[in-house]
Every structure is written in structure tokens, then in C-alpha cells.
RODO-481005 format. One line per 8 residues: their letters; for each residue x, y negated, z of N, C-alpha, C. Coordinates in nm, 2 decimals. Atoms other than C-alpha are relative to their C-alpha. Layout:
# residues N
A = X:Y:Z:X:Y:Z:X:Y:Z ~ ...
END
This chain:
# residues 205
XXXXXXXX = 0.08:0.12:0.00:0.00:0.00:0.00:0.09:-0.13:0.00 ~ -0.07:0.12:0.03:0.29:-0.24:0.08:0.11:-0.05:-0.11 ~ -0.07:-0.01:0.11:0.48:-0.12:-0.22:-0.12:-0.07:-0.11 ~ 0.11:0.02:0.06:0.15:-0.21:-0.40:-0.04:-0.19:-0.03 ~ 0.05:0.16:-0.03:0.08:-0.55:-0.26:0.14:-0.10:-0.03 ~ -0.11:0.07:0.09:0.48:-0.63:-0.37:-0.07:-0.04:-0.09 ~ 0.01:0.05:0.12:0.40:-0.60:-0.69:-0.06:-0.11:-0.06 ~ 0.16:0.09:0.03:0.06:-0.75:-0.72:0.06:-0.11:0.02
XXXXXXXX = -0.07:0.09:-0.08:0.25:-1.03:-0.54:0.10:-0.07:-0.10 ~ -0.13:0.05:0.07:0.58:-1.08:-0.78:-0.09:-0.05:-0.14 ~ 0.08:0.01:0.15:0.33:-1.04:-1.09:-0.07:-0.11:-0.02 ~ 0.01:0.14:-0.06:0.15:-1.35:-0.93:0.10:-0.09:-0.03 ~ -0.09:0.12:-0.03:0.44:-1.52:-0.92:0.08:-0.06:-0.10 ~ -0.03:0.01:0.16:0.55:-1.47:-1.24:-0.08:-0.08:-0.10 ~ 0.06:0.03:0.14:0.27:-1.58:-1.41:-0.06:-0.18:0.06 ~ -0.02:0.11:-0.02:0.24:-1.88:-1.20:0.14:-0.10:-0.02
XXXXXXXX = -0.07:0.08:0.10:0.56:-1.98:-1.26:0.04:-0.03:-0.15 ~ -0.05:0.04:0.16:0.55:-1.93:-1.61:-0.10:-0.14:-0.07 ~ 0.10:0.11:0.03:0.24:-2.13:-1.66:0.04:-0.15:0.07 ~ -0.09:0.08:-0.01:0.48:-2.39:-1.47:0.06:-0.10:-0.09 ~ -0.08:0.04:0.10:0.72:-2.41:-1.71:-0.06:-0.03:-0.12 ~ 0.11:0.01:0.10:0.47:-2.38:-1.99:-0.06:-0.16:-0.01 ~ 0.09:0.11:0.04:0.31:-2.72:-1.90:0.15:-0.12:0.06 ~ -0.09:0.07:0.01:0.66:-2.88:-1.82:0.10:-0.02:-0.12
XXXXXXXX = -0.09:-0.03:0.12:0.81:-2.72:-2.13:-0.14:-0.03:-0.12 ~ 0.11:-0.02:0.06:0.50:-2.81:-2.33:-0.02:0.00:-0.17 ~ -0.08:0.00:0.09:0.68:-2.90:-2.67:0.08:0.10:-0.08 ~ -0.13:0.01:-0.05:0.95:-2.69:-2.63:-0.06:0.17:-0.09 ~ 0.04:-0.16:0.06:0.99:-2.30:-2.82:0.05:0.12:0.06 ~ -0.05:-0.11:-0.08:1.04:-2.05:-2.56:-0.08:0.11:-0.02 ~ 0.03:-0.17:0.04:0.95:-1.68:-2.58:-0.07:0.03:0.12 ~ 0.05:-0.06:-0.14:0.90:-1.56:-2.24:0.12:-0.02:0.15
XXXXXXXX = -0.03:0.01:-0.09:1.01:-1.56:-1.90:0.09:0.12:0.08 ~ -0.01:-0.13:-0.06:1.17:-1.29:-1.67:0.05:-0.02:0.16 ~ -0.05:0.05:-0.16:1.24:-1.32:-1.26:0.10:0.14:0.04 ~ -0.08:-0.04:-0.02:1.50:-1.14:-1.15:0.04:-0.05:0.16 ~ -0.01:0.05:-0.16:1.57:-1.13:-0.72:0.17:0.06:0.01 ~ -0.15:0.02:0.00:1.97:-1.14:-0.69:0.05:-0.01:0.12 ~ -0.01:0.01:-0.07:2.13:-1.15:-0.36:0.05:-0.09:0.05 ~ -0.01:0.13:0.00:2.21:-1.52:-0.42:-0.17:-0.02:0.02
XXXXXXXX = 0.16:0.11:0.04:1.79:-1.59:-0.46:-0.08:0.09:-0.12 ~ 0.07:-0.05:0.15:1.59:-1.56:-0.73:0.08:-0.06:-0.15 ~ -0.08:0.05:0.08:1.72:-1.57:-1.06:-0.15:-0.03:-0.15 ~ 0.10:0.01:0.06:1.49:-1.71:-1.35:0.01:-0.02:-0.16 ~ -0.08:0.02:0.13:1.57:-1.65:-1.71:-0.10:-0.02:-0.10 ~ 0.08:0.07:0.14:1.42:-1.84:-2.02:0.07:0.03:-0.14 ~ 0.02:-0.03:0.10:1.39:-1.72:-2.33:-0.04:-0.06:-0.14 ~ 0.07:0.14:0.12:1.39:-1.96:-2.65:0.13:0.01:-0.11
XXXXXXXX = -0.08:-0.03:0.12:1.53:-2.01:-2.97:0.04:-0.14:-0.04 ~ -0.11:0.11:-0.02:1.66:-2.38:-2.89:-0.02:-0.03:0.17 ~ -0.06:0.00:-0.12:1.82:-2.35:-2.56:0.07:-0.14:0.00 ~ -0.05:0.13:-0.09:1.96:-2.72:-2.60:-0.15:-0.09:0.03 ~ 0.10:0.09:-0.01:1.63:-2.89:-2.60:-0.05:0.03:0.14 ~ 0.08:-0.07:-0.14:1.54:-2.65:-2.28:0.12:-0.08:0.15 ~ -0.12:0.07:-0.09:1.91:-2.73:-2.12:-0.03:-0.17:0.06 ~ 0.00:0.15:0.01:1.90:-3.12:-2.19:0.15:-0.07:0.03
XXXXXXXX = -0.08:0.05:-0.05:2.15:-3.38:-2.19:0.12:0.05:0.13 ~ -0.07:0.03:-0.10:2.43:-3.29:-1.96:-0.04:0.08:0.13 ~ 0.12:-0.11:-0.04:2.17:-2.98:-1.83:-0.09:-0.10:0.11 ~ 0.14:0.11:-0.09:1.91:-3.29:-1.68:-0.10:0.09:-0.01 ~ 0.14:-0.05:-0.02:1.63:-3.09:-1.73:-0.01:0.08:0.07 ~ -0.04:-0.20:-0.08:1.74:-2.75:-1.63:0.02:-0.02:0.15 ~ -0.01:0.04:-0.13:1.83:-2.90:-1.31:-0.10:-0.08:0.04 ~ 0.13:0.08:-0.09:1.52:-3.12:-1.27:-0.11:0.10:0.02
XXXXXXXX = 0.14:-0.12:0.01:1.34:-2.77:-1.34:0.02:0.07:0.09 ~ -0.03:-0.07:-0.07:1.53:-2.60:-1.09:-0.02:-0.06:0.14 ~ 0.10:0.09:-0.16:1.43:-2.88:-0.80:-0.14:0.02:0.00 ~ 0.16:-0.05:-0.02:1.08:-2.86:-0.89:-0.04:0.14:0.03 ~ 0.09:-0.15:0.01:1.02:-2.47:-0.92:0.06:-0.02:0.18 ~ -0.08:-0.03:-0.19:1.25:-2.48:-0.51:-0.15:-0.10:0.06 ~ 0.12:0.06:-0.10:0.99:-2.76:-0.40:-0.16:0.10:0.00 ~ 0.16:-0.07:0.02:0.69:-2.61:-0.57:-0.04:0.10:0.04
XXXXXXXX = 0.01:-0.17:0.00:0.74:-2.22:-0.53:0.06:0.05:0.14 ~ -0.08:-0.02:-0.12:0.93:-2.27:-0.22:0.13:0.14:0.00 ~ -0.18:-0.10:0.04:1.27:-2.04:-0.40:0.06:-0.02:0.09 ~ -0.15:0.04:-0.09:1.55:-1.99:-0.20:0.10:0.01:-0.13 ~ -0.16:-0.01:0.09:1.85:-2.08:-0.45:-0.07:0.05:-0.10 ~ 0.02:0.00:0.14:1.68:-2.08:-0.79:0.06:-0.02:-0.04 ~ -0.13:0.00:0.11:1.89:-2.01:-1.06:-0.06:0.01:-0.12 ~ 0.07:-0.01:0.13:1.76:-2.08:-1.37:0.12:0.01:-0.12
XXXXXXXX = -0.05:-0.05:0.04:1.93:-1.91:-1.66:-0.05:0.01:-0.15 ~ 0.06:0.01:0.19:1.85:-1.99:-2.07:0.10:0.11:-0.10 ~ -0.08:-0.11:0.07:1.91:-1.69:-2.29:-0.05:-0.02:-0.21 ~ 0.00:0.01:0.15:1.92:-1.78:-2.67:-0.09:0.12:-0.07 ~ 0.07:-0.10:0.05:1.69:-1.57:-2.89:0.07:0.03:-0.14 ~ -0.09:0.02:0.12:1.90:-1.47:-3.19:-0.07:0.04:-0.13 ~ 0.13:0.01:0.10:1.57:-1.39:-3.44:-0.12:-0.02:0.09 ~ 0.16:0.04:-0.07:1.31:-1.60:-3.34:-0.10:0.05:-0.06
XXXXXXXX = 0.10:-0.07:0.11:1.16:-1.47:-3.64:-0.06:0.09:-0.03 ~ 0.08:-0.09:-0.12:1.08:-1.15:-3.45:-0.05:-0.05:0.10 ~ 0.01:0.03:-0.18:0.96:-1.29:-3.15:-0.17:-0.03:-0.05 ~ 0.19:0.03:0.04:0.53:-1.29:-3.19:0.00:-0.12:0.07 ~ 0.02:0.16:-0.06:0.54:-1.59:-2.92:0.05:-0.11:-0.08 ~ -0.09:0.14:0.06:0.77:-1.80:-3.11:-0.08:-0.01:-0.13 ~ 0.03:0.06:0.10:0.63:-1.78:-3.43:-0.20:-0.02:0.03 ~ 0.14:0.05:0.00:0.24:-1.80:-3.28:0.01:-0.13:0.04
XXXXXXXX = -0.01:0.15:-0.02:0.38:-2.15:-3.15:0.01:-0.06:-0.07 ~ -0.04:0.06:0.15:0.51:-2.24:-3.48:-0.13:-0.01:-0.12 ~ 0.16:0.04:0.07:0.15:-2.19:-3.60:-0.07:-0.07:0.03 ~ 0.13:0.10:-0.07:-0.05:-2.38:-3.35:0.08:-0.10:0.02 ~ -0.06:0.16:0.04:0.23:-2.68:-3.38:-0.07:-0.02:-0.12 ~ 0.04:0.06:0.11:0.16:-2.69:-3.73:-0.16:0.02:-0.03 ~ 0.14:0.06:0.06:-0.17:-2.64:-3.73:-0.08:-0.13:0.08 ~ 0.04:0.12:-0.07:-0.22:-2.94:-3.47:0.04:-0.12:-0.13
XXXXXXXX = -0.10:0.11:0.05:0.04:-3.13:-3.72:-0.14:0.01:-0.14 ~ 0.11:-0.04:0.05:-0.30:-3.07:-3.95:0.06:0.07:-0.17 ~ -0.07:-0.09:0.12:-0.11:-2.78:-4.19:-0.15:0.07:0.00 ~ 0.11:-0.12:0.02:-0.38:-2.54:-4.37:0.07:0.12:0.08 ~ -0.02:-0.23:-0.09:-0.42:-2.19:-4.20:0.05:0.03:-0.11 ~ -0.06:-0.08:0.12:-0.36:-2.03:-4.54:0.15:0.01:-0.01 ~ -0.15:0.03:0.05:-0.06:-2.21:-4.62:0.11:0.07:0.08 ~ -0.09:-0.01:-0.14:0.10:-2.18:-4.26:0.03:0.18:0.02
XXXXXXXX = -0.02:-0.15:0.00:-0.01:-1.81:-4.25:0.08:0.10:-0.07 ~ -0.08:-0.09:0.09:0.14:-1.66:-4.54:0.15:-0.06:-0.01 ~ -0.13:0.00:0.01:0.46:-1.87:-4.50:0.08:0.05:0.10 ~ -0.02:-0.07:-0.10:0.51:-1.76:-4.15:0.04:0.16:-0.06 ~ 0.03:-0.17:-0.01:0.41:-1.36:-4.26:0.15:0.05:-0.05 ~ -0.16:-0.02:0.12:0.73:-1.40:-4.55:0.10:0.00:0.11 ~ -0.10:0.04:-0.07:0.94:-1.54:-4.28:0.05:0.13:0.10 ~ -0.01:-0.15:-0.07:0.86:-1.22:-4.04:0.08:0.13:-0.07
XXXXXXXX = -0.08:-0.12:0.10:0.93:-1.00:-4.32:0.12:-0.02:-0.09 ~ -0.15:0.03:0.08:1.22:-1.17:-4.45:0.10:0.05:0.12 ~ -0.05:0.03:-0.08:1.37:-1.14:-4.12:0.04:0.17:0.05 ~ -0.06:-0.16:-0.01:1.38:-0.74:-4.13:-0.12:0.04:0.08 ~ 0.08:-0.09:-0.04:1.03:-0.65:-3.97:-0.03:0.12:-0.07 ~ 0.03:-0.16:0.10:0.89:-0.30:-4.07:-0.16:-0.05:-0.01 ~ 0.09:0.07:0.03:0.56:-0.50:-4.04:-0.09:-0.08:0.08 ~ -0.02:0.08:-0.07:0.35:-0.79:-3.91:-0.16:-0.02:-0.02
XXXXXXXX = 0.15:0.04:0.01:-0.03:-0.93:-3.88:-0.03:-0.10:0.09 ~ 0.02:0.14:-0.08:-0.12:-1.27:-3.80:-0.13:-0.04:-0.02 ~ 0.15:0.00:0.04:-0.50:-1.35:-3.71:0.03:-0.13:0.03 ~ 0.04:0.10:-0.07:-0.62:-1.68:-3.68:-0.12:-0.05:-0.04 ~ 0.12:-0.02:-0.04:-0.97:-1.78:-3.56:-0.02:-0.12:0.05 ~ 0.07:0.10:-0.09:-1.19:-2.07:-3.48:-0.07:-0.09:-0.13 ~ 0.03:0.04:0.08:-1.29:-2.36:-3.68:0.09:-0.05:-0.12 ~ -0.11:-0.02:0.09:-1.08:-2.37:-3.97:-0.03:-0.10:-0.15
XXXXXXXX = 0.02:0.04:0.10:-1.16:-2.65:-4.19:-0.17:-0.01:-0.04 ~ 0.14:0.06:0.02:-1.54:-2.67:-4.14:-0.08:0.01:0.17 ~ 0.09:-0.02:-0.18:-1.82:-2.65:-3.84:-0.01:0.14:0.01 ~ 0.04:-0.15:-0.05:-1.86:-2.29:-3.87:0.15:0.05:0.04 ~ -0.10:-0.04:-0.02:-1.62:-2.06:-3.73:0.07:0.08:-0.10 ~ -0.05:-0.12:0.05:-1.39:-1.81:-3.93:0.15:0.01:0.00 ~ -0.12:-0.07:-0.03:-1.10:-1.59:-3.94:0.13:0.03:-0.09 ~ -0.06:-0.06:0.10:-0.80:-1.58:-4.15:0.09:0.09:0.03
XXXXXXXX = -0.08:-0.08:0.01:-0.60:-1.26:-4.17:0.11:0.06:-0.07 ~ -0.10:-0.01:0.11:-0.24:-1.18:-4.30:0.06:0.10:0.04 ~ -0.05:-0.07:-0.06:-0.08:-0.89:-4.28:0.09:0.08:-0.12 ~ -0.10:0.00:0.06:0.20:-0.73:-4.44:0.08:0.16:0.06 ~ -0.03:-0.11:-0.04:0.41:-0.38:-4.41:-0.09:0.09:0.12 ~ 0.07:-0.12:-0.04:0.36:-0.10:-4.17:-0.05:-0.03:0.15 ~ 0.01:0.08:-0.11:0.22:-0.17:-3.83:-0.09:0.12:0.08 ~ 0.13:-0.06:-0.12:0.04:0.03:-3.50:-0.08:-0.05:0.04
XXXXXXXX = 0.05:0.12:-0.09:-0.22:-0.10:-3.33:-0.04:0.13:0.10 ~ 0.03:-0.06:-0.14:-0.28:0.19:-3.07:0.10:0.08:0.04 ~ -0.11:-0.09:-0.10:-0.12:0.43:-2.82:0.14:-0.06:0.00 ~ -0.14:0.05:-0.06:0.24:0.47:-2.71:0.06:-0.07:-0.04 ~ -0.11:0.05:0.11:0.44:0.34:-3.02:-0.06:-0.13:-0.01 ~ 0.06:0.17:-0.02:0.20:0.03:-3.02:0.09:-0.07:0.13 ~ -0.02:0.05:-0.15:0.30:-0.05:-2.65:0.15:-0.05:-0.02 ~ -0.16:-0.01:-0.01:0.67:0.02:-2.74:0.07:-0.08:-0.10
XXXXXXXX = -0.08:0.06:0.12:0.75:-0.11:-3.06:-0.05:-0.12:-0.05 ~ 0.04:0.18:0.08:0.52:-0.45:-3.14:-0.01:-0.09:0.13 ~ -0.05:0.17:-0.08:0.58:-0.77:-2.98:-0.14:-0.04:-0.05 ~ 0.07:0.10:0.01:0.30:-0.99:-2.94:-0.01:-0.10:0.08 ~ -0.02:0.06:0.01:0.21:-1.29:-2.93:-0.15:-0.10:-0.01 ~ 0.17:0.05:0.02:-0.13:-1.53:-2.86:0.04:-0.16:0.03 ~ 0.01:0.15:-0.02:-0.16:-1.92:-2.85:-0.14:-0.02:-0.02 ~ 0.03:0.12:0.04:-0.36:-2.19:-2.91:-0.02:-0.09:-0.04
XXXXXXXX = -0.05:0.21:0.06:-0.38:-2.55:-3.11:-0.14:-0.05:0.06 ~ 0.12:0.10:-0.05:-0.61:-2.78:-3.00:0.00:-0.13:-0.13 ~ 0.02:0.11:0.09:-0.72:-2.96:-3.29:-0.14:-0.11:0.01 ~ 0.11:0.10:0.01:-0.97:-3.27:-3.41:-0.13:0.18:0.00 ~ 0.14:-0.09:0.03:-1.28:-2.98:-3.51:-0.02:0.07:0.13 ~ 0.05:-0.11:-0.12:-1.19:-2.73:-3.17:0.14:0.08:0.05 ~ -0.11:-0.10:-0.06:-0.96:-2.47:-3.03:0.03:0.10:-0.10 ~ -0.03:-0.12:0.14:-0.80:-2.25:-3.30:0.07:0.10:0.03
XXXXXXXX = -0.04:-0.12:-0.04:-0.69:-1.88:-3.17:0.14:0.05:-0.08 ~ -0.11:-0.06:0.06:-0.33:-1.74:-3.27:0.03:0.11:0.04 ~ -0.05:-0.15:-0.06:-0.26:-1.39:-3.25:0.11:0.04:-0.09 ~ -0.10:-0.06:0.02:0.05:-1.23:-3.37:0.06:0.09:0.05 ~ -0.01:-0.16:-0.02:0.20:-0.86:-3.40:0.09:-0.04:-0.13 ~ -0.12:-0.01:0.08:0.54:-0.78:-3.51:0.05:0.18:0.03 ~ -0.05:-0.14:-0.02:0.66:-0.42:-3.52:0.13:-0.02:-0.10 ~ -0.14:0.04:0.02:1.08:-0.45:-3.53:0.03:0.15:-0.04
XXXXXXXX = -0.06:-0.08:0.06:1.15:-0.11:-3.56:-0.11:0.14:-0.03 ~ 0.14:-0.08:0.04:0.91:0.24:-3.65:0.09:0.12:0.06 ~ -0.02:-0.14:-0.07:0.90:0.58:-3.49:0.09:0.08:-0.13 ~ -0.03:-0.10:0.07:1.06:0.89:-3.70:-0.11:0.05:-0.07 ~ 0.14:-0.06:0.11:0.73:1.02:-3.81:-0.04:-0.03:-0.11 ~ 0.12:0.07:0.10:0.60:0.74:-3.96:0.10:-0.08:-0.12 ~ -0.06:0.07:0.12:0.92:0.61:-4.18:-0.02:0.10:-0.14 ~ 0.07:-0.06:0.13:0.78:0.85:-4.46:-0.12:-0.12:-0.05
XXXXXXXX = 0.11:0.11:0.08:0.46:0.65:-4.44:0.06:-0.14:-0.05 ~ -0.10:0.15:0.00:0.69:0.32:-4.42:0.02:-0.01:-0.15 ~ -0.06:-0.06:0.16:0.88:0.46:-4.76:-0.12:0.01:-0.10 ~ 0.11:-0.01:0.07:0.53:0.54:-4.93:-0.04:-0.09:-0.01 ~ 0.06:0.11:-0.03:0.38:0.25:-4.85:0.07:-0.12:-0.11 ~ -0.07:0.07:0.08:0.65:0.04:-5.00:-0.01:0.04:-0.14 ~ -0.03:-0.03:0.16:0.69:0.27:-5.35:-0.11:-0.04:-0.09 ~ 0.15:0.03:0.04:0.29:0.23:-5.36:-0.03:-0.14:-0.02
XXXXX = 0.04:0.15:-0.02:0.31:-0.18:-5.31:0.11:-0.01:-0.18 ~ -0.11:0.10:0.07:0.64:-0.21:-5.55:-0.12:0.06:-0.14 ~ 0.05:-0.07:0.13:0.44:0.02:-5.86:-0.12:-0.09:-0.06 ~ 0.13:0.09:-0.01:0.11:-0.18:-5.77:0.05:-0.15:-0.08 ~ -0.04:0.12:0.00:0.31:-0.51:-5.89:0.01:0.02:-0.12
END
């Protein structure tokens, strides 16, 4: 039970400090979070694919982030720690933000969608699917869908192998939904279908 109430506990804490950072970093293109308890403190590592903009000047920020999370969270010895993403282009968070920037910056869904999908798949996925949902250029709602190579959407190999990835834009019409799914690498089974898949798209052309 108190193994239990840890968790419940840390998982809490995680997702309030992320949502933290989230509305301090609000601009800003980070991936995700991870907390780590160190025998210095806590340790708290950010995840982004521009780590100067997160650092700042002469690391101002990183250090005004690390007073705030100590006041706010009451940390002992917060150590905040920015880990470079080296294909953002995989990363489902990074590029569902890069959608709901531009579609605030008032880019079409279409356009935004299928340049994104290239970008995924230029980038070496095995395959990718980007929904987006809401008002989309009129009063009614609807959904555009892009999707591209080979992809799970259930059981283990889903869990294991796709990254996802959900936002938001807040535009003039309403709230526009971002979902994104990347699958980086594919089980053994299924690189036959992978290989089929492909000879069937190149012939199709």
C-alpha cells in the first residue's frame, strides 16, 4: 500500500511539474520531462530540440526555473538538466507542436499536415499518422488525416515502438486537436509486411 501511494505520489508530481514548465516554457519546443531522485535531490531533465532557448543567456532561465520549481514544489536541490533531442523529427510531441504553432500562425491543416508527414518520413520512420480535428476553416467541425508507411495502433508493439504525441492551437474559429504517432522502428514479423507494403506503393506510382 505504501509502495502504492509512492507511486501514485511521484506520478502526481511529475505531471504537475510538467504542466509547470509547460506554462513557463509556453513558446518553447520540448518533448517531455523525466524526474529522477539522486542522492544530491531531485534531478529534472528536459527534453527539447533547442536547448539554447530553454538554457538562456548565460543559463538565466534554467536558473530562474530552478528557484521557482525549489519555491513552488518545495525540492530539496533541484537540478535541472536539458538533454538535446537529436531527431526532433521523430519525437510525436515535437512535431504535434510544430503543428499547432503553425496552425495558430494561421497555416492550412492540409498544407501543414502533409509537410510535417514528408518530414517524419524523410527522417527514417517506418511510419506515421497525423490526425487533426476541430474547426478547420469553417463553423462545422472536421478531421484531416495523414498517414503514411507502416504503423500499429494496438497491443504490445504499439506501447513499445510509437511515440505519441497530442496538442492543441487555439485559434480565431476554436480549439483544433493534434494527434501524432510515429513508429521509429518495427518488430521482425511485420518487416515482410513493411517490404510489401513499399513494392505495392512504388508499382502503384
Amino acid at each position: 500500500m505504501l509502495m502504492k501511494k509512492f507511486f501514485v505520489s511521484h506520478a502526481m508530481r511529475k505531471i504537475q511539474i510538467e504542466h509547470f514548465i509547460r506554462q513557463y516554457f509556453p513558446s518553447e519546443s520540448y518533448s517531455k520531462i523525466e524526474l529522477e531522485r539522486t542522492p544530491l535531490g531531485v534531478k529534472i531533465l528536459i527534453y527539447t530540440d533547442r536547448p539554447g532557448r530553454i538554457i538562456g543567456a548565460g543559463g538565466g532561465k534554467i536558473n530562474e526555473m530552478t528557484d521557482l520549481l525549489k519555491a513552488r514544489f518545495k525540492l530539496d536541490n533541484p537540478q535541472l538538466d536539458v538533454k538535446s533531442i537529436e531527431k526532433p523529427d521523430l519525437d510525436a510531441k515535437i512535431i504535434a507542436k510544430r503543428i499547432t504553432s503553425a496552425l495558430e500562425r494561421g497555416f492550412n491543416y492540409k498544407k501543414i499536415g502533409n509537410i510535417m508527414l514528408k518530414r517524419i518520413m524523410g527522417a527514417g520512420a517506418v511510419g506515421a499518422e497525423i490526425i487533426i480535428s476541430g474547426k478547420l476553416g469553417g463553423s462545422k467541425g472536421r478531421t484531416g488525416k495523414f498517414t503514411d508507411g507502416y504503423l500499429k495502433h494496438c497491443g504490445q508493439p504499439a506501447k513499445e515502438l510509437v511515440d505519441y504525441g497530442f496538442e492543441e492551437a487555439e485559434t480565431r474559429p476554436g480549439k483544433i486537436g493534434v494527434k501524432v504517432k510515429i513508429m521509429k522502428s518495427v518488430p521482425l514479423v511485420a518487416k515482410e509486411k513493411v517490404k510489401s507494403k513499399k513494392t505495392k506503393n512504388k508499382d502503384n506510382k
